[in-house]
N, CA and C atoms as an extended XYZ file, in Angstrom:
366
Properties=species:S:1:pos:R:3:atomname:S:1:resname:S:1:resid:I:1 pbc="F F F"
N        13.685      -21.563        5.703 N   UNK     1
C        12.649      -20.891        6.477 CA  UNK     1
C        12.980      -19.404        6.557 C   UNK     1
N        11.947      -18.660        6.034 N   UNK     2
C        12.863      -17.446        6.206 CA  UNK     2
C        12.463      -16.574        7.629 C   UNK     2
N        13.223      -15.731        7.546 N   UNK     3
C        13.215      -14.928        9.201 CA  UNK     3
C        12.931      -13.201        9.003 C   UNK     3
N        11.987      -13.124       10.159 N   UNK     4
C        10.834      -12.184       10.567 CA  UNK     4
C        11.945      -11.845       11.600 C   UNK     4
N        12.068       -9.943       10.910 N   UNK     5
C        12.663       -9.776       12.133 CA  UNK     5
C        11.394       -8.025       11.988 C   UNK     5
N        12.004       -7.211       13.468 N   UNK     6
C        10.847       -6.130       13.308 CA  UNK     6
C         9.887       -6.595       14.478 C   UNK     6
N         9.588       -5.806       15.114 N   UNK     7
C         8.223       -5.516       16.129 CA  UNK     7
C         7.367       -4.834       15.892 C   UNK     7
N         6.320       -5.056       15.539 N   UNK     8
C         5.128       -4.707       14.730 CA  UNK     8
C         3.972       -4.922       15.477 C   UNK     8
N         3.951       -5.582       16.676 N   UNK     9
C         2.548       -5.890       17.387 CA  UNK     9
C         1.934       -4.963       17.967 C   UNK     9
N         2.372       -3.768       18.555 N   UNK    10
C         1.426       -2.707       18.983 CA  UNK    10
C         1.416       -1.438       17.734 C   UNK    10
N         1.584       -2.093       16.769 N   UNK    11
C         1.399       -1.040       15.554 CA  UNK    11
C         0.361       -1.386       14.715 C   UNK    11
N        -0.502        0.016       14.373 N   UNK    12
C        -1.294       -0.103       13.006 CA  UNK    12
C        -1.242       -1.042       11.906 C   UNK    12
N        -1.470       -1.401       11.516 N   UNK    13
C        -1.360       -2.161        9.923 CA  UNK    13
C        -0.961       -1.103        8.895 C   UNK    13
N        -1.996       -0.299        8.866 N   UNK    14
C        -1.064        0.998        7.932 CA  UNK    14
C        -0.177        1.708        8.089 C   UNK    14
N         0.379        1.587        9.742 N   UNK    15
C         1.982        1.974        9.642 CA  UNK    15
C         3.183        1.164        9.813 C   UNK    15
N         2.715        0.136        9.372 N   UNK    16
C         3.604       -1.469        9.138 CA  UNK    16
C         4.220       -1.074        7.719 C   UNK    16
N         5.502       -1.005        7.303 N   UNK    17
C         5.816       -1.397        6.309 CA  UNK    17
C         7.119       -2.351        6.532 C   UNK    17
N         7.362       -3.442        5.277 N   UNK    18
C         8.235       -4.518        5.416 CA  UNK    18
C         9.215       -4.182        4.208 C   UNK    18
N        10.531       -4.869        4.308 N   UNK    19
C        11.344       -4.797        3.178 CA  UNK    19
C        12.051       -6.415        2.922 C   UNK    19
N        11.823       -7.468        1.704 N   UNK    20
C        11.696       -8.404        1.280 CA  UNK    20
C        13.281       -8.699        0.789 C   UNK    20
N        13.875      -10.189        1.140 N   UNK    21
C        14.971      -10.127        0.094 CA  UNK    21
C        14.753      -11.508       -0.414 C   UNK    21
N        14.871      -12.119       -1.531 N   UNK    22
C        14.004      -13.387       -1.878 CA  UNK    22
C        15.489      -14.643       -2.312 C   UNK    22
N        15.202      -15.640       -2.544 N   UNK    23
C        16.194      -16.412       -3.214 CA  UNK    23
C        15.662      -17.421       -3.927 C   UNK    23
N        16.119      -17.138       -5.618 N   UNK    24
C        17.425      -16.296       -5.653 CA  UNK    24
C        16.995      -15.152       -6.061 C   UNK    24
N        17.719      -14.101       -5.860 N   UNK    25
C        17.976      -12.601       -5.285 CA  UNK    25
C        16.696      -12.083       -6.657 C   UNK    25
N        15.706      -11.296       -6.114 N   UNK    26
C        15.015      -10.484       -7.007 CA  UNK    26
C        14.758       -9.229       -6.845 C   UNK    26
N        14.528       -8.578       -8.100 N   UNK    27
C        14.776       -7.405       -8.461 CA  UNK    27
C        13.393       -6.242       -7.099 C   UNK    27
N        13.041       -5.305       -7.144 N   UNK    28
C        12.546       -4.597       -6.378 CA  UNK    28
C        10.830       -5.072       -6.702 C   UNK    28
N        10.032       -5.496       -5.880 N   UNK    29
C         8.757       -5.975       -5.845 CA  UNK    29
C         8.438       -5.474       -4.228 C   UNK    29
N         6.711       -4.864       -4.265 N   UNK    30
C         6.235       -4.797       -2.904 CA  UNK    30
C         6.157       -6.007       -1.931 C   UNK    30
N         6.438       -5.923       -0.852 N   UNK    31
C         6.155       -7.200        0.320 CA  UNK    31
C         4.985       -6.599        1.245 C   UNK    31
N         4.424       -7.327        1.874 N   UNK    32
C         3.654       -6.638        2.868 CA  UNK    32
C         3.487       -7.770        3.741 C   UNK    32
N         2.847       -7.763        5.511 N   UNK    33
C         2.688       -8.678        6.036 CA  UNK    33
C         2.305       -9.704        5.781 C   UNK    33
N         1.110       -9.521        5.298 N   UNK    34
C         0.036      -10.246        4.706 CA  UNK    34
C         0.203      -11.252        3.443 C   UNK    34
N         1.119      -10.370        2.517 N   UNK    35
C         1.855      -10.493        1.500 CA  UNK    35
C         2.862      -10.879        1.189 C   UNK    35
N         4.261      -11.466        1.344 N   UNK    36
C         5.340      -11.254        1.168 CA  UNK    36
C         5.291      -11.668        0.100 C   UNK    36
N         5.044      -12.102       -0.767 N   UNK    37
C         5.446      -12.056       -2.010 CA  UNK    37
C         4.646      -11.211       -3.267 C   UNK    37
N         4.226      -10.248       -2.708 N   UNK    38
C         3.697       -9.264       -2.816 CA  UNK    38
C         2.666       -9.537       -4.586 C   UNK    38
N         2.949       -9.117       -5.374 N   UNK    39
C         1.797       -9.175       -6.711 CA  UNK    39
C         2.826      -10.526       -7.206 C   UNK    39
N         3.860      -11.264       -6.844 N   UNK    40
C         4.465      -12.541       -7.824 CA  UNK    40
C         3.506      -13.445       -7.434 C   UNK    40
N         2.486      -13.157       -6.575 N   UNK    41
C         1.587      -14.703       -5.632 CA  UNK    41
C         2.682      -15.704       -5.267 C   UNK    41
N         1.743      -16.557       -4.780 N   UNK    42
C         2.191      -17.771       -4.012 CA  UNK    42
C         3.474      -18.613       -4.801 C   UNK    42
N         2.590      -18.999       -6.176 N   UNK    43
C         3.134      -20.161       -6.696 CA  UNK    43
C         4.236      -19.292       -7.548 C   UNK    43
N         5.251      -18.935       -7.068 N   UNK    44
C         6.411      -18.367       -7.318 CA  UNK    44
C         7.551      -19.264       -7.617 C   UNK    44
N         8.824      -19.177       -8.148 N   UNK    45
C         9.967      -20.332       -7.914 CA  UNK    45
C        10.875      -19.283       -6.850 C   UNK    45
N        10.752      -18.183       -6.817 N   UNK    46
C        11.431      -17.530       -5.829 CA  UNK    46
C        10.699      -18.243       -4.153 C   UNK    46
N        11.708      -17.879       -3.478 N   UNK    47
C        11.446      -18.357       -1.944 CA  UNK    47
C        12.010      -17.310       -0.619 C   UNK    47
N        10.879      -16.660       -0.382 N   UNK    48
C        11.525      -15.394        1.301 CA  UNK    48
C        12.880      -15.875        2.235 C   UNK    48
N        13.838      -14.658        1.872 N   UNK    49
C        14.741      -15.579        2.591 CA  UNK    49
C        14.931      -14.808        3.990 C   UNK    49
N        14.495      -13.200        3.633 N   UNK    50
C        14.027      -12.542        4.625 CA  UNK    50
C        13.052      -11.428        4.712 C   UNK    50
N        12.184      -11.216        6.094 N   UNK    51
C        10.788      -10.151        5.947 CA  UNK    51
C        11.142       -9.360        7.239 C   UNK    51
N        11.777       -8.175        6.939 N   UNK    52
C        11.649       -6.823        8.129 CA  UNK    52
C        10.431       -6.078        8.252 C   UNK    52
N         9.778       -6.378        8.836 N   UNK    53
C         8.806       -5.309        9.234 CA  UNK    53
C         8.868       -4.484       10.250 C   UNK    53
N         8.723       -3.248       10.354 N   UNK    54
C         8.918       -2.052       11.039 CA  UNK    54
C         7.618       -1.167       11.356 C   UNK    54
N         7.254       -0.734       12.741 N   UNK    55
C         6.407        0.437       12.637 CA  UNK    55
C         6.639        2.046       12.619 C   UNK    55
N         6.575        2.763       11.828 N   UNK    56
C         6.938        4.045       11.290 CA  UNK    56
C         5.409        4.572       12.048 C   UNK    56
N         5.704        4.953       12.936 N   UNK    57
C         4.310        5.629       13.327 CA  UNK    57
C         4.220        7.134       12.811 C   UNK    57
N         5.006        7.807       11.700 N   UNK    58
C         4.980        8.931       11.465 CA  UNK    58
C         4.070        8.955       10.277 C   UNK    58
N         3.839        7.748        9.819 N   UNK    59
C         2.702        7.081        8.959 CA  UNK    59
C         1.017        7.082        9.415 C   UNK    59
N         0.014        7.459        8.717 N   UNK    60
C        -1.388        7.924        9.442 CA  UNK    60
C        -1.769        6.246        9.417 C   UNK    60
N        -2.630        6.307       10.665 N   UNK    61
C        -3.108        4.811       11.244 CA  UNK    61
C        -4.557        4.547       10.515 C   UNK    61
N        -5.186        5.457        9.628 N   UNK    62
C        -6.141        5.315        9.201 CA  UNK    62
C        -6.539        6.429        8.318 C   UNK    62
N        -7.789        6.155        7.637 N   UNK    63
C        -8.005        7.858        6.728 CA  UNK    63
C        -8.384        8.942        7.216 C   UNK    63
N        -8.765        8.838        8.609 N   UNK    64
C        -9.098        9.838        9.266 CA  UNK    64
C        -7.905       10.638        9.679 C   UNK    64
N        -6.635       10.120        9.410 N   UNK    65
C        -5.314       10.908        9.737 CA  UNK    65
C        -4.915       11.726        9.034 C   UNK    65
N        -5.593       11.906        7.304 N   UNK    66
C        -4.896       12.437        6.262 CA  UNK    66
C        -5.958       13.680        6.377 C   UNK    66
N        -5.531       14.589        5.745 N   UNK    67
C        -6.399       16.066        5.665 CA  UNK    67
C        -7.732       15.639        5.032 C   UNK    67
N        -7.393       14.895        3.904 N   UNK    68
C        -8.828       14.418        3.555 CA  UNK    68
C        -8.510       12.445        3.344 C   UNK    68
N        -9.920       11.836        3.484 N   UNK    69
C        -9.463       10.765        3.511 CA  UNK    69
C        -9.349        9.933        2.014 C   UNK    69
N        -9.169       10.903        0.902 N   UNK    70
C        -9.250       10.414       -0.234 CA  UNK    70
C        -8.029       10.033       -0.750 C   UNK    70
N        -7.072       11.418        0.429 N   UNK    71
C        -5.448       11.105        0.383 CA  UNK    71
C        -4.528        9.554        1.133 C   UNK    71
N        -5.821        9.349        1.671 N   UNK    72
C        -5.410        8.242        2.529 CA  UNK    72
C        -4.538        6.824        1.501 C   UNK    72
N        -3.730        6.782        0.967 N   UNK    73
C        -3.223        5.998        0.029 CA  UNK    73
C        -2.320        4.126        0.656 C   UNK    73
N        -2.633        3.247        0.141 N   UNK    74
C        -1.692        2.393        0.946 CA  UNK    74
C        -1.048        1.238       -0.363 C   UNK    74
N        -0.284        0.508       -0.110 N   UNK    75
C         0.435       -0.629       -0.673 CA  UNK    75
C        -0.848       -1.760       -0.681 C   UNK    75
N        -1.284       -2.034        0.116 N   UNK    76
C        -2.793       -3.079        0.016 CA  UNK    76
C        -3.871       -2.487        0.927 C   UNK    76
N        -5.028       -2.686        0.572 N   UNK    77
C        -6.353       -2.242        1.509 CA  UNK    77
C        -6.866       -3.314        1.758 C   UNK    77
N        -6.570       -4.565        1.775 N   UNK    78
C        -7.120       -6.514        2.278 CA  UNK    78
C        -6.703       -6.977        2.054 C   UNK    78
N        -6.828       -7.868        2.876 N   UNK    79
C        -7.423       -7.852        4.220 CA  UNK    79
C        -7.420       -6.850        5.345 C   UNK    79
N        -6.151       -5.636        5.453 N   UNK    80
C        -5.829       -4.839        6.141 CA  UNK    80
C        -5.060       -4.115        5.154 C   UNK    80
N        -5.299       -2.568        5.663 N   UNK    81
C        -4.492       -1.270        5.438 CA  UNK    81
C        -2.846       -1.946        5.855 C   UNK    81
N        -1.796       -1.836        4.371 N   UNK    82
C        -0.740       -1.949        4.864 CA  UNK    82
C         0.048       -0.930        3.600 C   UNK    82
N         1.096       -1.160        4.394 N   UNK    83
C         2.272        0.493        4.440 CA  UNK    83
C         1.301        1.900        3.405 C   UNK    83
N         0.636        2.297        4.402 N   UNK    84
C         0.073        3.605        4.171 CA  UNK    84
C         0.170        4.571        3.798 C   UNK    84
N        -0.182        6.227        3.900 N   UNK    85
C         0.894        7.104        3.624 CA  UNK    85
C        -0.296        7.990        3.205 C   UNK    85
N        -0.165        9.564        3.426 N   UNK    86
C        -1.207       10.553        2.583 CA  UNK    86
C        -0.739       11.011        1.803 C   UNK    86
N        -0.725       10.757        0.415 N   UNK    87
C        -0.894       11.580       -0.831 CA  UNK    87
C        -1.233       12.872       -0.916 C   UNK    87
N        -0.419       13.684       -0.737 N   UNK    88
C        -0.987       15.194       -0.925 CA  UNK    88
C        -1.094       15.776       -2.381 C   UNK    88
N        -0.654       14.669       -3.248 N   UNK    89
C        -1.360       14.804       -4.721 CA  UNK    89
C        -2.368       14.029       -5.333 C   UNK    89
N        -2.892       13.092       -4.179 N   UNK    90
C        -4.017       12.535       -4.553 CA  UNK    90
C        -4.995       13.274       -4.910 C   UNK    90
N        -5.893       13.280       -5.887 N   UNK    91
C        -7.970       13.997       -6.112 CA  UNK    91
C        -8.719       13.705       -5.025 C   UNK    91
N        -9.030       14.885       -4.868 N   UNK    92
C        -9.760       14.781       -3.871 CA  UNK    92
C       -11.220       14.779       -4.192 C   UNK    92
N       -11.728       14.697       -5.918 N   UNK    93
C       -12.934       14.929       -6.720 CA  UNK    93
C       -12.582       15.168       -7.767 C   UNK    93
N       -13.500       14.278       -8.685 N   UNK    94
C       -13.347       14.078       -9.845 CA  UNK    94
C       -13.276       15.577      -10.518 C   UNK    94
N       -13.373       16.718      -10.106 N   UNK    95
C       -12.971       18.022      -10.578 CA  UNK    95
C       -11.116       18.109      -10.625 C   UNK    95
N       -10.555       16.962      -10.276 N   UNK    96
C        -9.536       17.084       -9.874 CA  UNK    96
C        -8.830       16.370      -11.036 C   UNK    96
N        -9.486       15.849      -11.991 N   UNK    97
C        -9.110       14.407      -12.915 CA  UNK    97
C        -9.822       15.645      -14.106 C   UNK    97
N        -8.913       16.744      -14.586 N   UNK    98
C        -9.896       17.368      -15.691 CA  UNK    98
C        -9.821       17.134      -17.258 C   UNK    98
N        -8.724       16.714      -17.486 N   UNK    99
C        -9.096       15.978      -18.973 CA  UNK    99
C       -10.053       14.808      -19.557 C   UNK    99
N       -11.113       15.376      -20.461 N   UNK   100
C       -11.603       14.494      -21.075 CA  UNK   100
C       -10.856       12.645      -20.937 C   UNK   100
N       -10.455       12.573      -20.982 N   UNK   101
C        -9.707       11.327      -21.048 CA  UNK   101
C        -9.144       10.739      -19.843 C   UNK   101
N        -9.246       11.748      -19.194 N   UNK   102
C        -9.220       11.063      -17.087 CA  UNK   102
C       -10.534       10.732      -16.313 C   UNK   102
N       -10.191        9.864      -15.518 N   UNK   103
C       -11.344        8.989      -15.094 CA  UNK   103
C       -11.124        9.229      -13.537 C   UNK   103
N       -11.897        9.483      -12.204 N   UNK   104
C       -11.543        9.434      -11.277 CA  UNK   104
C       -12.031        8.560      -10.688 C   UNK   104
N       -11.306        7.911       -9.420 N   UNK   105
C       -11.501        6.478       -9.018 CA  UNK   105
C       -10.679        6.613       -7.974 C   UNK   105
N       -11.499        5.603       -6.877 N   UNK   106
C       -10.846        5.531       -5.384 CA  UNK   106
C       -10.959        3.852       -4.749 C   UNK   106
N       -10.008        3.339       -4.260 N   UNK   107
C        -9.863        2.170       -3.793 CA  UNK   107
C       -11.079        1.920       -2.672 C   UNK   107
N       -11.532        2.614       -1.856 N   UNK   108
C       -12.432        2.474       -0.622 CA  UNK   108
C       -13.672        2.951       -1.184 C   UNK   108
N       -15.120        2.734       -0.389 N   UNK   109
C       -15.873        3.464       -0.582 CA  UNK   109
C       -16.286        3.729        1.042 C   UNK   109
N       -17.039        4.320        0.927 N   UNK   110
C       -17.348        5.029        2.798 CA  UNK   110
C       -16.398        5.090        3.806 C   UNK   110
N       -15.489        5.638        3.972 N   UNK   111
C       -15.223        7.007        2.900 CA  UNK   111
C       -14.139        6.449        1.710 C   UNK   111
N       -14.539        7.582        1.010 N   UNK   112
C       -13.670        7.102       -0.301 CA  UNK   112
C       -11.730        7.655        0.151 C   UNK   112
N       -10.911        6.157       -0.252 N   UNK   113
C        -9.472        6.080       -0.033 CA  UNK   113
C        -9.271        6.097       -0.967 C   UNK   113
N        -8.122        5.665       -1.165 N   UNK   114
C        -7.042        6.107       -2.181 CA  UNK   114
C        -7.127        6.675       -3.228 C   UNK   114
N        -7.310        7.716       -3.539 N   UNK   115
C        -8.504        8.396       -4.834 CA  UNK   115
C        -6.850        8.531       -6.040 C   UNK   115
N        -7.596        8.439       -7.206 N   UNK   116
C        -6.579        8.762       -8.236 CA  UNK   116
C        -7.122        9.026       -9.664 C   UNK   116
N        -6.358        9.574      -10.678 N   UNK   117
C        -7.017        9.751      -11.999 CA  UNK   117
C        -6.324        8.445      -12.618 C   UNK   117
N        -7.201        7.923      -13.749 N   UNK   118
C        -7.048        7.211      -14.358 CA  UNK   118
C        -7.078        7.913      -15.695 C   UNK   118
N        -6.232        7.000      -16.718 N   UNK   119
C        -6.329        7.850      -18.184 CA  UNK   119
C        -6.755        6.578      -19.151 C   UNK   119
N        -7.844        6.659      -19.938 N   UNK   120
C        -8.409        6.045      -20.446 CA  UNK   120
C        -7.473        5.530      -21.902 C   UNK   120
N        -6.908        4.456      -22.015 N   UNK   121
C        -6.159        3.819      -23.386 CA  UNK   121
C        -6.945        3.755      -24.853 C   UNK   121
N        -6.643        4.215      -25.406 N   UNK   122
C        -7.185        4.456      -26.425 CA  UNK   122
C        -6.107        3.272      -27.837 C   UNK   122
């Protein structure tokens, strides 16, 4: 059974971040509340042996915290904003993505989050 340690209940979701240790022992992968086994999914042979979650309130609680909310960047956006953070090199507009071959694109829409260039594979 693994063990939840961390006080997290009067904290944001986007200023929740967790740190994962699995068994047997794996290499560096995201965890999140919601998540702990972050992009391996469920049906894993690994098994949580422990989940720290912490609130870093120096972390913005939403996109309205970041200068713009395009910087608003997180580890997952769903079910909930988790371990957050503003990108101050995020695009803030596709004027921002200027090579032919960059694509601009944002995780949210109204308002647009996590904004980033994409580069098209050729």
């Amino acid at each position: 059974m693994p063990v939840y340690t961390g006080d997290v209940e009067a904290c944001s979701s986007a200023q929740r971040v967790c740190s994962c240790t699995y068994q047997p022992p794996l290499g560096y992968t995201t965890c999140t509340f919601d998540h702990p086994f972050g992009y391996l999914g469920e049906s894993t042979t690994y098994q949580l042996a422990t989940m720290d979650c912490q609130c870093d309130e120096a972390r913005p609680a939403g996109p309205e915290d970041c200068a713009y909310t395009e910087q608003f960047t997180c580890t997952e956006y769903t079910p909930e904003y988790e371990a957050c953070f503003c990108d101050l090199n995020a695009p803030i507009t596709s004027d921002d993505c200027p090579r032919p071959d960059r694509f601009y694109q944002c995780n949210g829409l109204d308002p647009d989050i996590g904004c980033y260039c994409i580069t098209r594979i050729k």
